[in-house]
N, C-alpha and C positions, 0 to 999 in steps of 0.2 A: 644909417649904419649898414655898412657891409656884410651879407651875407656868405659871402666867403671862408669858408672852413679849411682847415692843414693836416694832412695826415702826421700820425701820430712817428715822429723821427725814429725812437724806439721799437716802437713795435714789430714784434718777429712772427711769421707764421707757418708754425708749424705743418708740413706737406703731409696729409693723407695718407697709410700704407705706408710712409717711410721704415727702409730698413731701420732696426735696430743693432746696437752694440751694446753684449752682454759683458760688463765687464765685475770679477769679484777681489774681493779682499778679503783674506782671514790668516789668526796666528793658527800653527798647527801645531804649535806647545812641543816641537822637537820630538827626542826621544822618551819624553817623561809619561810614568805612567801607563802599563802594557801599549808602548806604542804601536807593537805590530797589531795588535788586535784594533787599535782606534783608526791605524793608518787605512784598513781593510775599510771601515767607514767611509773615512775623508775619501778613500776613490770612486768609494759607489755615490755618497753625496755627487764629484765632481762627474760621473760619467753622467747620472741624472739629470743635471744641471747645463752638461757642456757648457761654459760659457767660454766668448771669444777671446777673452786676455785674464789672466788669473795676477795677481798680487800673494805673495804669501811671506809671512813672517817667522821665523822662528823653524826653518828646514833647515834640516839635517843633512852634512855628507861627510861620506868618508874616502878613502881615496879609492875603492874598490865601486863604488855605487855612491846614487845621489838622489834624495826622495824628492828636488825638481825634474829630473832625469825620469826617473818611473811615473810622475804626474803627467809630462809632457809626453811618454810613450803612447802614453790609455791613450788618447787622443790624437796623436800625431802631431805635436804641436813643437814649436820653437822654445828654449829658454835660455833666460842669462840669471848667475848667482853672485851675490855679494859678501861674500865672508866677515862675519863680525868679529868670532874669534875661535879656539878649536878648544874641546873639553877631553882630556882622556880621548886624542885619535879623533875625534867628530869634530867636527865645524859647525856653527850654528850660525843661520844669516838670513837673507831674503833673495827672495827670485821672484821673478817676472816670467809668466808663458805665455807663449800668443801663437792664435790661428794663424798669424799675420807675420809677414819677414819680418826678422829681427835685423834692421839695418848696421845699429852701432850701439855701445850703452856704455856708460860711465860707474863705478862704483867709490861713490864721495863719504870720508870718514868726517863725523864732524865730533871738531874736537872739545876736549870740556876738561875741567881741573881731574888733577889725578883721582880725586878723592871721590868724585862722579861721576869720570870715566869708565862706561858700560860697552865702547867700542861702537856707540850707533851710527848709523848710514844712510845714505842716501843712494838705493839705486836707480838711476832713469834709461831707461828706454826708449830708441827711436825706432817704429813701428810702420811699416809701410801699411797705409790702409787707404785704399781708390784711392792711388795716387798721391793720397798726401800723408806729410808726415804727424806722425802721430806720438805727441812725448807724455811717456806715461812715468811715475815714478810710485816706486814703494820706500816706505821706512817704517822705525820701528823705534820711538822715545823711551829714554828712559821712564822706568814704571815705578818707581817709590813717591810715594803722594809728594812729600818733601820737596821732591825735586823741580820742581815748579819752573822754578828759575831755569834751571837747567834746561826743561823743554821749551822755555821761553824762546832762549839763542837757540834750540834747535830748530826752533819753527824760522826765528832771523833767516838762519843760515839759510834752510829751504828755499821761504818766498826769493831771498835776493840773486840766489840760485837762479829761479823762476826767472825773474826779470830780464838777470841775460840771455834767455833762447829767443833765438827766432822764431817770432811770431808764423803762427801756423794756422790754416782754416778751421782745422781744428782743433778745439779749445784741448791746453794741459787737462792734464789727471795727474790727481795725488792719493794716491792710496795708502792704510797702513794703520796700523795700531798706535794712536797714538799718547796712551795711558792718561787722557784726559777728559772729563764729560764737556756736553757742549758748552755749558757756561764756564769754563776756565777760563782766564785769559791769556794761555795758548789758545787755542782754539779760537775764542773769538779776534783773535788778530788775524786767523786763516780769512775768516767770513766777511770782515768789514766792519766786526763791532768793537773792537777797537782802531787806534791810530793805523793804518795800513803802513805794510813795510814796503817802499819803491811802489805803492800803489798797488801791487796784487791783492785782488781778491778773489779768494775760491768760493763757490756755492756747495752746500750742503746737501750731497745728492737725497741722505734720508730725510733730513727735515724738507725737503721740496716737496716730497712725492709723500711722504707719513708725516704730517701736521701734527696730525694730533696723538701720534703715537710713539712711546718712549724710544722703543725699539733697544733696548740694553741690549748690549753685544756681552756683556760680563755679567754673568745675571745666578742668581742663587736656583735658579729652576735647575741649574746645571751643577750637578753635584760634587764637580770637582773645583768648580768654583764654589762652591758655597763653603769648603773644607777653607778656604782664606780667611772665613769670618769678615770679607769685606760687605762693602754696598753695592746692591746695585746700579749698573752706569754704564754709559754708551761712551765706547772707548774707540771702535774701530768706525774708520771712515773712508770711505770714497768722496775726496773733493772731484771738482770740476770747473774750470774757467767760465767764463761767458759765453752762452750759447753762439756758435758763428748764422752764416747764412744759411736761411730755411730752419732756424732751430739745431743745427748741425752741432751734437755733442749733449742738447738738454734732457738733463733726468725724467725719465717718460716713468719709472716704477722702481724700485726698492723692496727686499727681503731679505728676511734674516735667512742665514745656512747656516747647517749643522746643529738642530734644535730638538730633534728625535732622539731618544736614546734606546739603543739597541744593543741587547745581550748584559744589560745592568749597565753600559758603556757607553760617553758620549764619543764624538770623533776626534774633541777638542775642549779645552778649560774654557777658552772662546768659543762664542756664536758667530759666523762669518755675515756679512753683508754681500752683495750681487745689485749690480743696478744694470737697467734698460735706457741705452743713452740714443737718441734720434742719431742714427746712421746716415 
């Protein structure tokens, strides 16, 4: 018998001291609820935090000012926004900020019957980072438990979305609220635990890096969520593709943001997420 042994084809190894890329996601619940006082939160959470690409759901603009615009100020940073729809004068949508040029971005409506049509999107982002492009995407699912189905095609529409980019060293990101815990199945069609759509599968940056821990982004500790009378449940997420070369993109760590309350006040109805992706 042959002594001869294979290296393992899969196996990736992660580089020592590698840069990190901090990237977060979180809803900021608009102008609900004394937002100027929570919005004072959400800056000092994000100036403590800095992270290098932000996801945000549920901002605010009007035509005068825009609470991506004042985010991206604190820091110096880049942003693009996706308009869902406008309320009494305000717009309510998601944006993307980044340390990083913002080279191009797309803002994609996906459509659904009238009857639960809530105007969701899909924004993506193409992010120059060392030289490669970097496609990151935020959205925001409809949130009535019901709607199941609804977010089902929304997630369709995403992955096959997905499918047609050019393939990048480094792996997509999909960030974003998407009103469902991780055993739905939306969500497990993101992961690979159900039938894949075109073959994409995202990784779960929190359940990579917190096993064993629930990590609810919607959680009754927080008092303005607890006034819903729902359950507890991990709603917001940062996917991630398959790690590229040297580990390039894999969730190295995961935490919750905005989980302090301060002055009887949280920052947000959501708990935001932040992950540490090998750089």
């Amino acid at each position: 018998m042959s002594s001869k042994s294979f290296p393992d084809p899969d196996a990736i190894t992660i580089e020592e001291n590698n840069d990190t890329l901090k990237v977060m996601s979180w809803n900021l619940w608009w102008k609900f609820e004394d937002y100027l006082e929570r919005q004072k939160l959400i800056f000092s959470e994000i100036e403590k935090l800095t992270p290098d690409i932000m996801c945000f759901q549920e901002v605010w603009e009007e035509e005068d000012e825009s609470q991506a615009d004042k985010i991206a100020s604190l820091l110096g940073y880049e942003f693009v926004y996706g308009k869902s729809f406008d309320f009494d004068g305000v717009a309510f949508g998601n944006a993307i900020i980044s340390k990083y040029p913002i080279q191009d971005h797309s803002v994609n409506y996906m459509a659904a019957e009238q009857k639960y049509d809530e105007k969701r999107l899909l924004l993506h982002a193409q992010i120059l980072y060392k030289e490669m492009n970097l496609d990151i995407m935020c959205t925001h699912l409809n949130y009535k438990y019901e709607h199941q189905h609804v977010r089902e095609d929304q997630v369709k529409y995403i992955l096959k979305y997905i499918s047609n980019l050019k393939k990048s060293k480094f792996p997509v990101i999909l960030c974003g609220d998407f009103n469902a815990d991780p055993n739905s199945d939306e969500i497990r069609m993101i992961t690979g635990h159900r039938k894949p759509v075109e073959e994409i599968v995202l990784r779960d940056s929190w359940n990579m890096t917190n096993p064993e821990s629930l990590g609810f982004t919607w959680s009754n500790k927080n008092s303005y969520a607890k006034k819903t009378l729902e359950s507890d449940r991990r709603i917001d997420y940062i996917f991630v593709g398959k790690a590229g070369s040297k580990g390039l993109g894999h969730p190295l760590s995961t935490i919750l943001v905005g989980t302090d309350k301060n002055n009887n006040r949280f920052p947000s109805d959501h708990f935001g997420i932040m992950t540490h992706l090998a750089g």
